[in-house]
NUZA-625953 format. One record per residue: x, y, z of N, C-alpha, C, O in turn. Coordinates in steps of 0.05 Angstrom, whole numbers, plus 5000, padded with zeros to 4 digits. Layout:
# residues N
XYZXYZXYZXYZ
...
//
This chain:
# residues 273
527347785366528647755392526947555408524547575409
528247365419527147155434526447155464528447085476
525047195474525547155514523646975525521246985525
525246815535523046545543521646425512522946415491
519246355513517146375496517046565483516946475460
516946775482515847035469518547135454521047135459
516047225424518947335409517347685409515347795420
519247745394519348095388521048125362522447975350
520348355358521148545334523248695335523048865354
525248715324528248945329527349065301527348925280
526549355302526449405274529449695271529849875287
530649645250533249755264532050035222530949995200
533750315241533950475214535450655216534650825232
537350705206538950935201537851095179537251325185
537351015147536051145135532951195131531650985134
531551415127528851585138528451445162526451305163
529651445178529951385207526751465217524851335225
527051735213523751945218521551745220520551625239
521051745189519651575172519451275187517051225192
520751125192521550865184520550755226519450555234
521550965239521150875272519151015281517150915292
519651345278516751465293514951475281512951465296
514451495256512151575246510351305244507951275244
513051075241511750805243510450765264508150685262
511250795282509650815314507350995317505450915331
507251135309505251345309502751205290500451285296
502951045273500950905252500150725263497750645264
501750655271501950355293499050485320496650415325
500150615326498850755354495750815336493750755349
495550885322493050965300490650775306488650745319
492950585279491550305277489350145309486850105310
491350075328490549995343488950085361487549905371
488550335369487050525380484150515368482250625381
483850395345481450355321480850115319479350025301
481949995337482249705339482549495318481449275317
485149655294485849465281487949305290488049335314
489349165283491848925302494249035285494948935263
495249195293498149295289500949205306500449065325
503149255302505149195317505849465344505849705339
506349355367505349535393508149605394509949445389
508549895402511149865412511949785449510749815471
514749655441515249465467517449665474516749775495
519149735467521049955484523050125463524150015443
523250295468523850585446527850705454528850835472
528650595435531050645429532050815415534450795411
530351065400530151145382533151395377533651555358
533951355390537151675389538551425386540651475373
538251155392540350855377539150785353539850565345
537850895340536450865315535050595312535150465292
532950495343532250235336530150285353530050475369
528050075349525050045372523949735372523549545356
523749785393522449405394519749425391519049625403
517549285379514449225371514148985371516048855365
512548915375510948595385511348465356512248585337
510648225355510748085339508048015326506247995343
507347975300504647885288505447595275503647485262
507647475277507847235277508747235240508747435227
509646965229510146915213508846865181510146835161
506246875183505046795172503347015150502047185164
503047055128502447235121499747225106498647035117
498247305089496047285082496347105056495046905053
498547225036499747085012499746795019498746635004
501346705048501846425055498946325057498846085051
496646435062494546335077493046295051492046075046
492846495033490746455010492346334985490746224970
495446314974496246254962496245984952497945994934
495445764953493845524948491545494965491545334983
489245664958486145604964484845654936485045834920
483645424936481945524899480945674892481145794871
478645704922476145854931477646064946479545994960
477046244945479446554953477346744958478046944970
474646714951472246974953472447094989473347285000
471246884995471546835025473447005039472947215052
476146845033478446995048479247305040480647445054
478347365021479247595007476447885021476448135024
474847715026471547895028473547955065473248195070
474247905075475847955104477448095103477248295118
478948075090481348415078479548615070480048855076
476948555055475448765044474748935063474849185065
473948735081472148915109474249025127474049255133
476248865136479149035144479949265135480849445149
479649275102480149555090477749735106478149925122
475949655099473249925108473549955128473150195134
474149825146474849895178476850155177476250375185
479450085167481350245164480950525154482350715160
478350525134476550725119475550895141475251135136
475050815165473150915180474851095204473951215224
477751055192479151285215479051595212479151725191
478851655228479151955232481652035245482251965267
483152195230485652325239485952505260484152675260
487452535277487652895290489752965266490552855245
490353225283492253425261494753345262496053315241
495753315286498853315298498253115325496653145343
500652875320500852685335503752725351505052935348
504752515369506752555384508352385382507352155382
511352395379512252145386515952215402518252225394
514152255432517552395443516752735441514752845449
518952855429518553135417518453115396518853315383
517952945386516652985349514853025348513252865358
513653315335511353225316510753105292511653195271
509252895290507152685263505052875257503352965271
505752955224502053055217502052855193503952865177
500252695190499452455157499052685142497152835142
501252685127500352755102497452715081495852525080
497552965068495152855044496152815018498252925012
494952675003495652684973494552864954492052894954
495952974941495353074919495752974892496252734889
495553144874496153014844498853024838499752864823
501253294853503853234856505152974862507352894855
502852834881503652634900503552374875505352214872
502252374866501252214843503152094813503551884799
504252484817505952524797508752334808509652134797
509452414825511452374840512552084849514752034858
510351904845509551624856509851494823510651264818
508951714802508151544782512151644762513251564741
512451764777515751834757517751634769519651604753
517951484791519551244789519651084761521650984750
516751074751516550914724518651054699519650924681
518951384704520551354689523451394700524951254685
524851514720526151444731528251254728530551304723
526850944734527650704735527950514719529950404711
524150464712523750304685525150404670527450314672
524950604652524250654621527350684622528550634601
528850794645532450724641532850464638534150444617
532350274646531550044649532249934626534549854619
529749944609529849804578529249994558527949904538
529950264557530650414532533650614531534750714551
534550654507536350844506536251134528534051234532
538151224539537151524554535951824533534552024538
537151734511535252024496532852004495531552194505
531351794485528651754478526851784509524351764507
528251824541526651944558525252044555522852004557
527052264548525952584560522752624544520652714553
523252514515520752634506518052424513515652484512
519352184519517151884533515952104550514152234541
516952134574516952264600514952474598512952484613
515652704576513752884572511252864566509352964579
511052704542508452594535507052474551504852594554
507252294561506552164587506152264605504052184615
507352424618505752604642504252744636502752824653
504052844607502053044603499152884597497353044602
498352684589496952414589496352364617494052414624
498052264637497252244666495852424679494452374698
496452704668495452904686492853004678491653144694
492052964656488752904649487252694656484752714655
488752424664488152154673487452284708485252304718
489452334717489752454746486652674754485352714774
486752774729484753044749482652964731481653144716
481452654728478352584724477752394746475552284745
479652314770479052234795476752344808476352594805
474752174824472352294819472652424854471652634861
474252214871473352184906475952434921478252444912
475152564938476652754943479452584963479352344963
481052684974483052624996481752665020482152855035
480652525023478852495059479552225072478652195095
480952015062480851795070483251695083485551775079
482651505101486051425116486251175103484750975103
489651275085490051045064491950895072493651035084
492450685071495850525085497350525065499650485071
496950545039498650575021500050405004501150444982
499850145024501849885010499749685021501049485029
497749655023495349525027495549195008493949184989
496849035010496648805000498848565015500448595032
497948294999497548115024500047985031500147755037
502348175029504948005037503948255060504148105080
503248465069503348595085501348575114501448705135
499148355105497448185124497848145136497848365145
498847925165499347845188496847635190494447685187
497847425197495247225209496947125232499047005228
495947175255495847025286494046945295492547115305
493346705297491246605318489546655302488246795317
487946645277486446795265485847005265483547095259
488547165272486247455271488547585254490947545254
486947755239489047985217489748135223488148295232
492948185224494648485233495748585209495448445190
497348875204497748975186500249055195500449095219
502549095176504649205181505549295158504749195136
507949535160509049665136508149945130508650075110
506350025156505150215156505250555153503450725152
508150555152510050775158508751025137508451255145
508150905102507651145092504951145084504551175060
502351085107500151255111499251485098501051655098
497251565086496951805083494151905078492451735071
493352145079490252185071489752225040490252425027
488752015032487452005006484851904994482751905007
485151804966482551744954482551444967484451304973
479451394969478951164979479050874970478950664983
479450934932479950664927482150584921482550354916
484750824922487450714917488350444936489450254924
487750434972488450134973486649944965487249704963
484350034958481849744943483749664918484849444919
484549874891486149724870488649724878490249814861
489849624905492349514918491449314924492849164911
490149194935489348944944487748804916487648564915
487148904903485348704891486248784862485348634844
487848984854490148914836493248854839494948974826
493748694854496648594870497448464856496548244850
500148604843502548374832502648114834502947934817
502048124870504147814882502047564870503347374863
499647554868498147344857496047504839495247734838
495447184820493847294798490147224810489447024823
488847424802486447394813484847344788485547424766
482347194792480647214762479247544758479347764771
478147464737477547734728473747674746473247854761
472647554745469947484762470547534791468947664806
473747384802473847504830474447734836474047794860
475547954817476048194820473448274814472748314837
472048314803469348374800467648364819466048544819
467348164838466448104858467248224882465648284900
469348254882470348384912470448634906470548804924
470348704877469749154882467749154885467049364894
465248924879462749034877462348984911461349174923
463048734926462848724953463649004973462349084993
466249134959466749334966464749604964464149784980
464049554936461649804936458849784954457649964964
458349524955456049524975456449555002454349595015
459149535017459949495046461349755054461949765078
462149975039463250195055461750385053459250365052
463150635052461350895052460651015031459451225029
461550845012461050944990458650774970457950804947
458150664986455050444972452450634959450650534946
452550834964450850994961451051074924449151094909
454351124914454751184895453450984869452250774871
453951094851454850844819456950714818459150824819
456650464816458950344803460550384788462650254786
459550634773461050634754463750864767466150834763
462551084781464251304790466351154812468151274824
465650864814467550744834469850694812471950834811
469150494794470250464776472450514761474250364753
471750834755473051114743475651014764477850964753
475350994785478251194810479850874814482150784819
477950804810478950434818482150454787484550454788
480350474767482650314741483950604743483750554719
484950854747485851044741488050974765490550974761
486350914798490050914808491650624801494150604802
489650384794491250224791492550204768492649964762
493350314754494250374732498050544741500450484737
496450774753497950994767500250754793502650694796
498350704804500250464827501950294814503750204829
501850204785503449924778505350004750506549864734
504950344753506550424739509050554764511150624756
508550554783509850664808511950374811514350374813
510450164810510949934818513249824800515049694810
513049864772515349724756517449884760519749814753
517050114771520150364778521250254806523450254817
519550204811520050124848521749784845523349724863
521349664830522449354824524449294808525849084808
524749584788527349564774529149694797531349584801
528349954814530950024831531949834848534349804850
529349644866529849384874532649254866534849224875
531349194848534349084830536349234822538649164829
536149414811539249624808540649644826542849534828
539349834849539849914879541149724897543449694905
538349554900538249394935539849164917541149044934
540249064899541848834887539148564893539848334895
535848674894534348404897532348404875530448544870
533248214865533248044831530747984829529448034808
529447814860526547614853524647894849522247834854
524848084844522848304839521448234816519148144813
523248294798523148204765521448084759519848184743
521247844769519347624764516647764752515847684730
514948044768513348144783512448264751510248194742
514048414737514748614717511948624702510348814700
511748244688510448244661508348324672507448544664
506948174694504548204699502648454717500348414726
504448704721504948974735503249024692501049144689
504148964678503748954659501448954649500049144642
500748634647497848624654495748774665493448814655
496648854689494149004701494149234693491949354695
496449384681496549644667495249664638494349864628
495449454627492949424602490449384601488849474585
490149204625487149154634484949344645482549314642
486449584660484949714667485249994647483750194650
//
C-alpha cells in the first residue's frame, strides 16, 4: 500500500487466519521488543481477515549475498542475528485483542510430524502407493532413534524458517519476516536452516566456519563441538526431509513449479550430513 512516500504491507488470510495475523503479530511484537527489526503492526483489521505492518523493503538477504564470492562476512551477521534471537525469553501467554498466544514447544511428535510431509508428498511423488506404507514404517522407526540422540533440550526461541529469502535489508539493517510459526526448541535447528539452505550452495569450509563461529559466539561455546555437531546434521537432515514434502505439495497443491528446481540438492544436504 502506497501513501505519499511511504509504502506498507496488506497481509490478507482467510486460511489459519489465527496463525497467519495474530500470532504473526504477536512474534512480530516479540521480535522487536528484543530489539530485533520485525514488521510493526500499522492498523488491525483482523474480524476482515487482514492487518497492515510496516514495510522492510524489497531487498532480501539472497539478493544481497547471492553474487558475493566472499560470503564469510555477510553470513557471520545472520550468525549473530540468530544468537540474538537465541537470547529471548518467552512469557507464558501473550495477547492479541481477546486472543490468547502461548509459543508452542517442540517435541519429537513435532519432529515426527514435520518429517511425514516427506512421506506424505515426496515419496507419493515418485513411487508407486503400495510400497509407502512399509517405506514409511521403516523410516520412522530409523528417525525416531535418530530423533531421541538429540543432545540440547527445547529451551530455545526458534523462528523456524530462519533462512535468507526470509532476511530483510533496509538501510543496512537486518529485519526478519515469516515469523508466524515460532516455537520453543533445540537451538541448532535454525543454525542448520541457515547454513544448510536449499536456496544457495555454500562450500563445505564456509559451512564449517560459520558452525564453528557459531559455537564460539552463543551460549553454547562452553560445549564440544562435537555435541553441537550431533543436533546440527540430525535436524538438518530432519528439516530437508520436511522440505522435499513441503516443495512437492508446492507444486501439486499451490500449482508453483520453480520449487522443484530445489529437490536435487535438499538431496545433497541429506547425504552430506
Amino acid at each position: 500500500l502506497k501513501k505519499n512516500n511511504k509504502t506498507s504491507i496488506i497481509v490478507s488470510a482467510k486460511k489459519e487466519k489465527f496463525k497467519n495475523l495474530a500470532v504473526y503479530v504477536v512474534i512480530n511484537n516479540i521480535l522487536n521488543s528484543n530489539k530485533i527489526n520485525a514488521p510493526k503492526l500499522i492498523s488491525n483489521h483482523y474480524k476482515n481477515d487482514m492487518i497492515e505492518i510496516s514495510d522492510l523493503g524489497d531487498q532480501s538477504f539472497y539478493d544481497h549475498v547471492i553474487s558475493k564470492k566472499n560470503k564469510l562476512n555477510s553470513y557471520k551477521s545472520l550468525i549473530k542475528l540468530l544468537i540474538k534471537i537465541q537470547k529471548i525469553k518467552v512469557k507464558k501467554i501473550y495477547k492479541f485483542g481477546k486472543l490468547k498466544i502461548k509459543i508452542p514447544k517442540y517435541t519429537i511428535s513435532n519432529l515426527h510430524k514435520e518429517s511425514d510431509l516427506f512421506f506424505d508428498w515426496y515419496l507419493k511423488y515418485v513411487l508407486k502407493n503400495k510400497k509407502i506404507t512399509n517405506i514409511k514404517k521403516i523410516l520412522r522407526t530409523e528417525l525416531n532413534k535418530v530423533y531421541s540422540k538429540l543432545n540440547y533440550r527445547n529451551d530455545t526461541f526458534v523462528h523456524r524458517d530462519f533462512h535468507i529469502s526470509n532476511i530483510m535489508i533496509k538501510k543496512n539493517k537486518l529485519g526478519i519476516v515469516d515469523s508466524q510459526d515460532a516455537i520453543i526448541g533445540n537451538p541448532l535447528y535454525d543454525v542448520s536452516s541457515v547454513i544448510d539452505d536449499v536456496r544457495i550452495k555454500l562450500s563445505n569450509e564456509l559451512q564449517k566456519k560459520l558452525l564453528d563461529f557459531y559455537h564460539k559466539n552463543s551460549k553454547l561455546k562452553n560445549d564440544q563441538i562435537k555435541k553441537l555437531k550431533n543436533d546440527f546434521d540430525i535436524l538438518s537432515v530432519q528439516r530437508n526431509l520436511k522440505i522435499l514434502g513441503i516443495f512437492v505439495r508446492l507444486h501439486k497443491r499451490d500449482y508453483k513449479d520453480n520449487y522443484l528446481k530445489f529437490l536435487p540438492y535438499s538431496w545433497t544436504l541429506i547425504e552430506k550430513r
